[in-house]
N, C-alpha and C positions, 0 to 999 in steps of 0.2 A: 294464345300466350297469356300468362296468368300476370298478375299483380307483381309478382316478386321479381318473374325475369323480365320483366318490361320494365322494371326500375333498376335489376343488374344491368341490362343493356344501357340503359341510358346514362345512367351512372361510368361503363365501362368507356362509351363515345367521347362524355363529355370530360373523360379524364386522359383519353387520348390526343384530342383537339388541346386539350391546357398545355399536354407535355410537350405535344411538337410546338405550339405557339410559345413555349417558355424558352426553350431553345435556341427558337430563332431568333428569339429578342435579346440573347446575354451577351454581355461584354460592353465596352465602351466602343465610342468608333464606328466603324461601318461593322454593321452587322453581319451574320453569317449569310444570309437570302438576297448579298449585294457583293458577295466577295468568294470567286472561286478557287479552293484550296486544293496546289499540287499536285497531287495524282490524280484525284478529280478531274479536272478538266484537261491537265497533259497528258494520261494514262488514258482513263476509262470513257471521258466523253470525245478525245480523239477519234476512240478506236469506234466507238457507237458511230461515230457519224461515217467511217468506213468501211465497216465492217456489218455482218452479221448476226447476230445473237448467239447464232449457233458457233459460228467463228469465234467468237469474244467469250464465249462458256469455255470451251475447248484449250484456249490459249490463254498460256501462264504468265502472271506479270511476277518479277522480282524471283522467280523460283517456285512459286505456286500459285494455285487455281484460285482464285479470287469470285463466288459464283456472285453472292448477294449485292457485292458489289456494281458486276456487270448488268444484273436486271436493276437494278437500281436506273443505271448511267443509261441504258441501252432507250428508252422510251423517251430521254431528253435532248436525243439527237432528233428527233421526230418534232421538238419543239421549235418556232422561234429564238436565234443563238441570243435575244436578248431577254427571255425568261429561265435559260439555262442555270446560273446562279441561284434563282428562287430555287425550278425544280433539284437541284442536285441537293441542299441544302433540306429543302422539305421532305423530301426523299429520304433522306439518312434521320433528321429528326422523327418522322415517323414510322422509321423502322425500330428505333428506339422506344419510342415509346410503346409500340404493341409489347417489344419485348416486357417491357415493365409490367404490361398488364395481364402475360404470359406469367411471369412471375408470380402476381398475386395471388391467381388461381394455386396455381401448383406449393404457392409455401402454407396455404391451408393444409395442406397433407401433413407438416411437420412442426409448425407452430401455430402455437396456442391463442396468443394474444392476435388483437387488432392491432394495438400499435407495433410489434416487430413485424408483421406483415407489410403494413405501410411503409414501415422502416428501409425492406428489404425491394420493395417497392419503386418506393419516391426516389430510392437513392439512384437507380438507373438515371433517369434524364436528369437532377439534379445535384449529383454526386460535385461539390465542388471542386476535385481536381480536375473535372473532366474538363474543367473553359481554356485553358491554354493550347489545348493542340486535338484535340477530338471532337468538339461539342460539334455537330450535326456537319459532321466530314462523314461523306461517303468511304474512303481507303481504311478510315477507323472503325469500320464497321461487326469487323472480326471480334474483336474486343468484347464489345456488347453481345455477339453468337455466343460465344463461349461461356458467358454466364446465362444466356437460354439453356446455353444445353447443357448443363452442370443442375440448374435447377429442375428437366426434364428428366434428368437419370437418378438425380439424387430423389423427386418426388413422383413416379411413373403411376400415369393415369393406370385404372383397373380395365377400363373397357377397352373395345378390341377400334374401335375409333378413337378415343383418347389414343394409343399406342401408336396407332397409323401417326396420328398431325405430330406424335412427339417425334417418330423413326423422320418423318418428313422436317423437322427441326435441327435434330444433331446431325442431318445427311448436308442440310445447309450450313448450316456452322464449321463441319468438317470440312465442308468440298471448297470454305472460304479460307479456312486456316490451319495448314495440319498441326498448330502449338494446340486447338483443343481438344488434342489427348489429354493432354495435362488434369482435363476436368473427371477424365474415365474413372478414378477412383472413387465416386459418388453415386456409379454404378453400384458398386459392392452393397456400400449401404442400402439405395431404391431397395436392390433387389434381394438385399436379406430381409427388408423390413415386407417387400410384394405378399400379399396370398397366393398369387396365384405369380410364383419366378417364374416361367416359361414365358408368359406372355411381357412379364416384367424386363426381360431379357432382348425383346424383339430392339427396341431402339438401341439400346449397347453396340446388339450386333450390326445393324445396320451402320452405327456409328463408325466400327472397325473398318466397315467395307469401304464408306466414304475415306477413309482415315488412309486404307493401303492404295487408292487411286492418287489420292494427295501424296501418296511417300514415292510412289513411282515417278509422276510427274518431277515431283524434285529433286530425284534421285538421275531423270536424263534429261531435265531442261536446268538447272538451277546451277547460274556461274557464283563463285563462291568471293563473298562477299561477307568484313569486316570494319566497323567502325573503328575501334582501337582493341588492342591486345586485352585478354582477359584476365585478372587478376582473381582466382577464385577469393581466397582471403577478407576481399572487400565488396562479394555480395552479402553478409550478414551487416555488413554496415548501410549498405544503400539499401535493402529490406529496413533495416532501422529508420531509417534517413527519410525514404518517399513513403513509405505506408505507413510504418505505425506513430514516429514524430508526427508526419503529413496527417493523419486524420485525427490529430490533436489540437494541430494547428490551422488547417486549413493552408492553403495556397501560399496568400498576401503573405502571412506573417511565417511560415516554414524560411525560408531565404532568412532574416534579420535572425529569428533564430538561432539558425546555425551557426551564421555567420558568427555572433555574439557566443554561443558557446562551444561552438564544435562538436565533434565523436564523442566528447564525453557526456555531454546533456543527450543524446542518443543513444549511449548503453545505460544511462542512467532509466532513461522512458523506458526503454525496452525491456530491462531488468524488473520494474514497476509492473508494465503491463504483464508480462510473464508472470509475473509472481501472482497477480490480480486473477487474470486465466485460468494459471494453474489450483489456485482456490474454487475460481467460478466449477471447473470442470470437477473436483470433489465435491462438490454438493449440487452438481446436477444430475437430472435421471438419466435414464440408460439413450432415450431418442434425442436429449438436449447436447449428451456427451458426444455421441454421435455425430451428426449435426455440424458440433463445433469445432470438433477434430478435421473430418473431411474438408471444410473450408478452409482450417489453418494450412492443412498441407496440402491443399489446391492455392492456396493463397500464396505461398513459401514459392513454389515450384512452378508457377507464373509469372515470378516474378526473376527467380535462379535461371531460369533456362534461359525463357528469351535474350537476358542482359546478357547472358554467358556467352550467347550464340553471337551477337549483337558487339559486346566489348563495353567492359566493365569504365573507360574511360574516359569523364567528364563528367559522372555523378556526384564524386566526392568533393567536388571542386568547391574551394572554401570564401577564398578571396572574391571570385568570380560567379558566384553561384550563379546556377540558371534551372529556369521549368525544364530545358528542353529534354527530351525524354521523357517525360510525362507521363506518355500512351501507356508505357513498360509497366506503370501504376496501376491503370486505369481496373484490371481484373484480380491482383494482387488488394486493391485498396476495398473493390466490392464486395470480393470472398470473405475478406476482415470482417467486415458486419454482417456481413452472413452469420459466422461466427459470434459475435457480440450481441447479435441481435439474439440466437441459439440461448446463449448462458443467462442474458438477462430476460429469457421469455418469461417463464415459469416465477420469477421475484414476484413477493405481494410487499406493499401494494402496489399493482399492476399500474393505476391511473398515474404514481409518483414517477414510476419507473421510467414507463413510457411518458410521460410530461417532463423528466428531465432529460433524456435522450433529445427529444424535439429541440427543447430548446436550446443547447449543444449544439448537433447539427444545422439548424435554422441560423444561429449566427451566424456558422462556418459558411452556411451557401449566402447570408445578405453581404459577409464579409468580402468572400469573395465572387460573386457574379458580377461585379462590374471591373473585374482585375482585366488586365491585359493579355491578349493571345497572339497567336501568329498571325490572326487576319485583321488584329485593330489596323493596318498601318493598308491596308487594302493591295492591291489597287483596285479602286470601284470596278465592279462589273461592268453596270450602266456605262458609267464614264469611257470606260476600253472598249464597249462594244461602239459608241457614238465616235469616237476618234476610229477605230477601224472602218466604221461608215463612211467619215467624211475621206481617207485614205482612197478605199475606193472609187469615190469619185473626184480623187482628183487629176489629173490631165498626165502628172506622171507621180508614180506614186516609189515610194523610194525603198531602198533594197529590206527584204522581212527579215527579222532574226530567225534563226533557224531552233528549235529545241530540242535537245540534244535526250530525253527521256519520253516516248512517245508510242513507238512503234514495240513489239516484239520479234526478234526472228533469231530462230534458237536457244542458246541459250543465255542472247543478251540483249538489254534495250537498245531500239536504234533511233536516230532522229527521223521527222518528218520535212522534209524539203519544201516552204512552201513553191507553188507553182503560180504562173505570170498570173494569175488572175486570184491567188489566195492572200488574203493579208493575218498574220497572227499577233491574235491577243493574249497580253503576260498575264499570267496569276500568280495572286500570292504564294511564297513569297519571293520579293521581287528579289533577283539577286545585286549583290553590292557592287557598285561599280569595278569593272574589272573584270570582273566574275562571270564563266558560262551561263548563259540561260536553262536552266535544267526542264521548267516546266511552263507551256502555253498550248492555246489551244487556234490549231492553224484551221482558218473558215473559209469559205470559197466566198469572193466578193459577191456572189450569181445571192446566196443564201442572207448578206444584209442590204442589198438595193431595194428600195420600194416599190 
């Protein structure tokens, strides 16, 4: 191994280790590596500690195949139930970050610069919308596929092993999410820009194949399911609203915002940005314009569908603002600078260009990486796993809550029952007094006795 690739390697390691380590450190409160989130442990590490691999690949949560997820969750059933939190946590933060560094490689193929590669880069693990309801969640894992593999189709290795790890990319992306399709238009470009389309072609197609087992599956396992009615009308405002306000703003200060000026200080930005775009893209070359188009209308259409699917209801909300929903952002706000990153590659001088992006962004993530999220409020891992210990051992231990999102059978979630010797621990979040226990994770007392 020469000089060069022993200092890519090391370079590529020690940017890996930073990103999952940043991850796991964000936010106020108990951290993400002390606090198990939702589906995570009432979904995915349930079903690990019952089930198969093969069973758990096979079987749909929510209406589709969830693969990355399940290999993720599946090896921390095999753990100690009181390192579970770390691993599910570290697990998802390092899935993250390869993706980033998946990235890098691949946007050498279409931009120029160092800094919009970094740009397009960094922004994976420390994108700051991501700290309210994603950052190093296993269930949100999808999110982050879909910009792997929008960056695999859009920049398609030439060799016939490059092609193999990218088909083996967008087969896991698909078989986690069937929304990315949505990315498939970035195909066109890979493969108009390929030498050799034939080969440029192989992950597309693979993609399609993973893509009709995900439409089957959720076409006879998927019960049909709506947050609130959908208002087409007012996706071009919540597009305004969460991406293009939101990566002006950053997080914190998005809420105070709106609140302060409403829908009009967001057709006003939007109108701005547009106009600013639409300049950028007349005086960019033909692979910049390129580029920037694809992400805008992967970006648009990540963000339209899901909410659509989902229920346009509680985004615009002015009085009451809130994150939640967030996720619905999380590939809409990435593709954006995709895009941004696209138009302002090619600006001289490069060093200004990219030095004031930095320091833009940089704000945004010190602004907000210590904001609040769904897991500040915990409940500690540690702490639920030591009260479910002394539970079991005590002489008579008192009736378990049952969690009513758990198991799959057909095509709907069922609870798990615990049994005379199981006690179950809550995860975030915890429900409000009153309120069904949606998600926990039920242990056999045999697996916390020492």
């Amino acid at each position: 191994m020469n000089r060069a690739r022993t200092a890519t390697v090391a370079a590529s390691v020690a940017w890996v280790l930073a990103a999952t380590w940043l991850q796991l450190m964000r936010g106020p409160g108990l951290r993400a590596y002390d606090v198990v989130w939702a589906e995570d442990g009432g979904v995915f590490l349930n079903q690990a500690m019952r089930h198969s691999l093969w069973h758990n690949l096979v079987t749909p949560h929510a209406g589709y195949l969830q693969v990355v997820a399940k290999l993720v969750a599946q090896p921390v059933a095999a753990l100690p139930p009181q390192w579970a939190a770390a691993a599910l946590a570290t697990g998802a933060a390092l899935v993250v970050a390869l993706i980033s560094l998946l990235v890098w490689f691949h946007s050498g193929r279409v931009l120029r610069s160092a800094w919009a590669r970094v740009l397009v880069t960094a922004i994976v693990p420390l994108l700051p919308q991501a700290g309210f309801e994603v950052n190093a969640a296993v269930s949100d894992l999808h999110w982050y596929l879909a910009y792997a593999a929008f960056w695999v189709l859009l920049a398609p290795p030439r060799s016939v092993a490059g092609q193999v790890g990218s088909a083996a990319v967008v087969a896991l992306a698909a078989l986690s999410d069937p929304l990315t399709a949505l990315v498939l238009p970035a195909a066109v470009v890979g493969i108009a820009r390929a030498p050799r389309r034939i080969m440029a072609g192989i992950a597309p197609a693979v993609m399609v194949v993973a893509l009709a087992v995900q439409g089957w599956v959720h076409l006879t396992r998927a019960a049909g399911y709506r947050a609130s009615e959908t208002v087409a009308g007012d996706l071009p405002s919540i597009y305004g609203l969460r991406v293009v306000l939101s990566a002006l703003t950053g997080d914190r200060l998005l809420g105070p915002v709106y609140q302060a000026a409403g829908l009009v200080l967001v057709a006003v930005v939007a109108g701005v940005v547009a106009l600013a775009v639409a300049l950028l893209l007349w005086r960019a070359d033909r692979v910049a314009r390129q580029v920037a188009v694809v992400g805008l209308v992967c970006s648009v259409a990540y963000l339209a569908v899901p909410v659509g699917l989902r229920g346009t209801g509680g985004f615009l909300e002015r009085a009451e603002f809130s994150l939640n929903g967030s996720r619905y952002a999380i590939v809409p706000l990435l593709l954006f600078w995709v895009a941004v990153a696209a138009l302002l590659d090619r600006l001289r001088p490069r060093a200004v260009v990219g030095g004031a992006v930095a320091v833009f962004l940089g704000v945004q993530v010190l602004s907000d990486w210590a904001g609040s999220s769904v897991r500040t409020g915990g409940p500690s891992w540690r702490a639920s796993v030591a009260e479910a210990r002394a539970a079991c051992a005590a002489p008579v231990r008192p009736p378990q809550p049952v969690p009513l999102v758990a198991e799959e059978a057909g095509r709907y979630a069922v609870p798990i029952f615990p049994g005379p010797d199981d006690v179950t621990i809550v995860v975030a979040p915890v429900p409000p007094p009153g309120e069904p226990l949606l998600f926990a994770v039920v242990v056999p007392c045999t697996e916390l006795r020492d």
